[in-house]
Every structure is written in C-alpha cells, then in structure tokens.
C-alpha positions as CSV (number, residue, x, y, z in Angstrom):
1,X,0.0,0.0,0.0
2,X,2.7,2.1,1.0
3,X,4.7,1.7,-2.3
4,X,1.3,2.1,-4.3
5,X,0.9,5.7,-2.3
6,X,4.5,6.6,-3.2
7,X,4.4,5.8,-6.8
8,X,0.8,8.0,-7.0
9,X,2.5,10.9,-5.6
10,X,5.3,10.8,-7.7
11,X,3.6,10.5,-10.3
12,X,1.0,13.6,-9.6
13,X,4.6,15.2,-8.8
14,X,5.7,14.6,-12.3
15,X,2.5,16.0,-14.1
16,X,2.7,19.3,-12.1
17,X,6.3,19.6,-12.7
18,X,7.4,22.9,-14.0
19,X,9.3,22.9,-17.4
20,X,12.9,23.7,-17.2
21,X,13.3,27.0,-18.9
22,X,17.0,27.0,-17.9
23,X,18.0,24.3,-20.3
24,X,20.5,25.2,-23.2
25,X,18.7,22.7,-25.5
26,X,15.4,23.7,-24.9
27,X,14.0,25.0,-28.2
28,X,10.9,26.3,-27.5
29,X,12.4,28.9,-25.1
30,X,13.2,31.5,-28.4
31,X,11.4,33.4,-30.8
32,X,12.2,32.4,-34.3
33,X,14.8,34.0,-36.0
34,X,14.2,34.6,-39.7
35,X,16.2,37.5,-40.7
36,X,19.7,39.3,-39.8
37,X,21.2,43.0,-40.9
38,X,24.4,43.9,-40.9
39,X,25.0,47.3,-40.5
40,X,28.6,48.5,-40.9
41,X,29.8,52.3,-40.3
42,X,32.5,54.0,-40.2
43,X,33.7,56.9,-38.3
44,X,30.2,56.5,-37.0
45,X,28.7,57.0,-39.9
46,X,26.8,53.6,-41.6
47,X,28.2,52.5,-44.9
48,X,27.0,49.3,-46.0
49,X,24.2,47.2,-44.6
50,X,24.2,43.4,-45.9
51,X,21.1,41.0,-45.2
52,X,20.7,37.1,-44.5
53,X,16.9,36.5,-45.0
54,X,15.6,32.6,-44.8
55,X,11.7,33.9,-44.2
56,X,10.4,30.5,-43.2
57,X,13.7,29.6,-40.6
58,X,15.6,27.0,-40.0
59,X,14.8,24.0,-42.3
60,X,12.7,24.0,-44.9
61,X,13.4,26.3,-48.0
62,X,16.9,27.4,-48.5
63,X,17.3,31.7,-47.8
64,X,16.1,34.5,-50.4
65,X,18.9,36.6,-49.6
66,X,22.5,35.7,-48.3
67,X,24.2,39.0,-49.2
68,X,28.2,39.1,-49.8
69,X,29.8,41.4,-47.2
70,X,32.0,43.5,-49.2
71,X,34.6,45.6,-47.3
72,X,37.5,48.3,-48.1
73,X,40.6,47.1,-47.7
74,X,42.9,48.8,-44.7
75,X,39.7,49.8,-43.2
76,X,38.1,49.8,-39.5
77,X,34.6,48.7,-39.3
78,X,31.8,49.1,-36.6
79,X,29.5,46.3,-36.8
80,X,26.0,46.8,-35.7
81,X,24.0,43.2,-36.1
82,X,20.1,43.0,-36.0
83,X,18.0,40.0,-35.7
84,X,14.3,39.8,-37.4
85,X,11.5,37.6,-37.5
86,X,9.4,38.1,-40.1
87,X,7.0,35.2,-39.5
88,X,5.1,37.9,-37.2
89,X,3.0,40.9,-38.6
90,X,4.2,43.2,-38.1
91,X,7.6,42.3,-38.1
92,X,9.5,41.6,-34.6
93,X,13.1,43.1,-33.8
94,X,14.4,40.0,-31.7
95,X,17.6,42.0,-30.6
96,X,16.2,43.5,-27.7
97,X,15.5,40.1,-26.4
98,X,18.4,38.7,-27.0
99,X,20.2,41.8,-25.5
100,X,17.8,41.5,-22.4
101,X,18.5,37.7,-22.0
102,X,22.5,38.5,-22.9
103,X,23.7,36.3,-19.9
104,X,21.9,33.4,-21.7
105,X,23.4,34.0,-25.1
106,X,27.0,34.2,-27.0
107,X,26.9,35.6,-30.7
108,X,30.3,34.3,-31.9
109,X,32.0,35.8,-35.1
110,X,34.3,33.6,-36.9
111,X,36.5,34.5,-39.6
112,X,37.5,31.6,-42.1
113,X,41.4,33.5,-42.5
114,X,43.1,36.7,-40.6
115,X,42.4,38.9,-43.7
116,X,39.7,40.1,-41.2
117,X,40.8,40.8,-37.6
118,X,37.2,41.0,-35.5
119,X,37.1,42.2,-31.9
120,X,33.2,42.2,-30.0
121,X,33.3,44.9,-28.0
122,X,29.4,44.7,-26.1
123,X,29.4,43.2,-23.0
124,X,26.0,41.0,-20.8
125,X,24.9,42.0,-17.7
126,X,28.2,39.9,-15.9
127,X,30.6,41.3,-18.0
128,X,30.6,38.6,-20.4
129,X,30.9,39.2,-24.4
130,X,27.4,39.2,-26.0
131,X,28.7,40.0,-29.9
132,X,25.9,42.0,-31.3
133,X,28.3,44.6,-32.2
134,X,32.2,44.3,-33.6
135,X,35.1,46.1,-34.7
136,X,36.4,45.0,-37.7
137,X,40.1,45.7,-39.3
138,X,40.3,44.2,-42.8
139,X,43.9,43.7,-44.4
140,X,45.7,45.6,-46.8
141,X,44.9,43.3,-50.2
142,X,42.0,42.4,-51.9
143,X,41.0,38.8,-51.4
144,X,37.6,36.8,-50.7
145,X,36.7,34.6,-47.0
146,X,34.1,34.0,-45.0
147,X,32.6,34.5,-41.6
148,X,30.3,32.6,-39.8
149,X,27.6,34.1,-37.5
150,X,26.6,31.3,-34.5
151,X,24.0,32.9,-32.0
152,X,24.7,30.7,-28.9
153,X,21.9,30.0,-26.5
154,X,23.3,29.1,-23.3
155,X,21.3,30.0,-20.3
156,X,22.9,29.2,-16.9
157,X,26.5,27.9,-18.3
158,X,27.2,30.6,-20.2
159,X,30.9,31.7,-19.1
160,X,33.8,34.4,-19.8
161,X,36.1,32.7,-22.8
162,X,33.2,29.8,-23.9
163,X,33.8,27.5,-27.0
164,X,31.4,28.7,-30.0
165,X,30.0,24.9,-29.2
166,X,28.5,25.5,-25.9
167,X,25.2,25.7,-25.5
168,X,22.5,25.5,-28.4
169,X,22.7,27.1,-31.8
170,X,19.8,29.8,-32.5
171,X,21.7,31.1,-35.4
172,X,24.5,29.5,-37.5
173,X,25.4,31.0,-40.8
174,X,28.4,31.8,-42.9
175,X,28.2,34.4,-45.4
176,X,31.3,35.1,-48.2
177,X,33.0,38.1,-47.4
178,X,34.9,40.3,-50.0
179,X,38.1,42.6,-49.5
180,X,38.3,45.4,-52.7
C-alpha cells in the first residue's frame, strides 16, 4: 500500500512539474529568428548594410537573400548586427530580447582566415561578451573569406572565454565576405 501511495505521488509530482526553462537545448524557449542585418559604419557613420533573409527559418526552403559582405581594404569597421522575425506581422526586432537575455546567449564571429581581424566589443549584464556589435580591421589586399555568425543560447553555463560549441545554436550561418 505504502509503495502504491508513493508511486501515485510521484507521479502527480511529475504531471505538475514545471518545465525547465533554464536548459541550453530547450527550443521552445526562443522566438524564431528569420532574418539578420548587418550594418557596418565608419567613423560612425553607416556604410553598407548586408542581409541574410531565410523567411520561413531553420529547415525547410533554403534563404532569399544571403548577401556578400563587401569591405574596403585597410579599413576599421563598426558592426552593428540585427536579428528579425518576419514570421510575425508586423515584423518583430528579436535583438532586444536577446540583449535583455544576454547572460543566456553568445553571438560568436568567426573568420574563415586573418584577412579580417574581429574584436566584440558589447558586453551581458556579468561582463561577459554578447557580440551583437564588432570592430572590424580588414587587411591591406584584396582577397575573398568567409565569416560565420553562431547565436549561442546558453542560459545558466554561459561563461567568460566559452567554446562557439556550448550551449545550443539559435543562429548558425556563414556568409562570403569580400576585400576590394
């Protein structure tokens, strides 16, 4: 009887349970990301704004617009990233989440080659790099690369110096970059 009463209240336990929104994997914890901008100025003026645009997300049909960064060479960059999804009407700006959630996310920017030297320079609530905006130095010669954008989400474990593998991916794209 005793073990019959147990395994009832355990289970009642388990069916009241609260979700754990403080899981790295858990999906449903996001709003869908459809769209980024890429606004690049200098000496704080904007010069160039590049898109990524994959309207229906992740999966499915491959994106309507993957613009090609194209950069001066010997040039300093500010860059101011954006992230839109246009499956709502009107369409929601998702940067203020992610900026108001920063301890629970990492947006790592990954050069494929040192022709492009990229420093974040905004920081999370703890001090931590967030990577919404960058400074970028591009090298003295014209050549093409790539860089790859990986929105981290990473609530709880997110730390100082983390691998761009910890946590799970919101965002992972690598658009071709040119230097002219």
């Amino acid at each position: 009887m005793k073990t019959n009463t147990l395994l009832l209240l355990l289970m009642a336990m388990s069916l009241f349970a609260c979700e754990d929104t403080e899981n790295a994997n858990n999906e449903n914890e996001h709003e869908a990301i459809t769209t980024l901008e890429f606004v690049f100025s200098k000496n704080g003026v904007p010069t160039d704004t590049f898109y990524y645009d994959d309207p229906d997300g992740d999966g499915g049909n491959p994106p309507v617009k993957m613009d090609t960064i194209q950069l001066d060479t010997v040039s300093t960059y500010v860059l101011t990233i954006r992230f839109l999804n246009k499956t709502k009407n009107p369409v929601s700006d998702v940067t203020p989440t992610i900026v108001e959630q920063g301890t629970a996310h990492e947006l790592f920017i990954l050069p494929s080659s040192a022709i492009v030297a990229i420093t974040r320079t905004d920081k999370d609530a703890a001090g931590f790099p967030l990577g919404l905006n960058s400074i970028w130095v591009t090298g003295n010669s014209a050549a093409n690369t790539s860089v790859r954008f990986k929105l981290m989400h990473k609530p709880v474990i997110k730390g100082p110096s983390d691998s761009p593998d910890k946590g799970h991916s919101d965002v992972d794209i690598t658009l071709p970059v040119i230097l002219m």
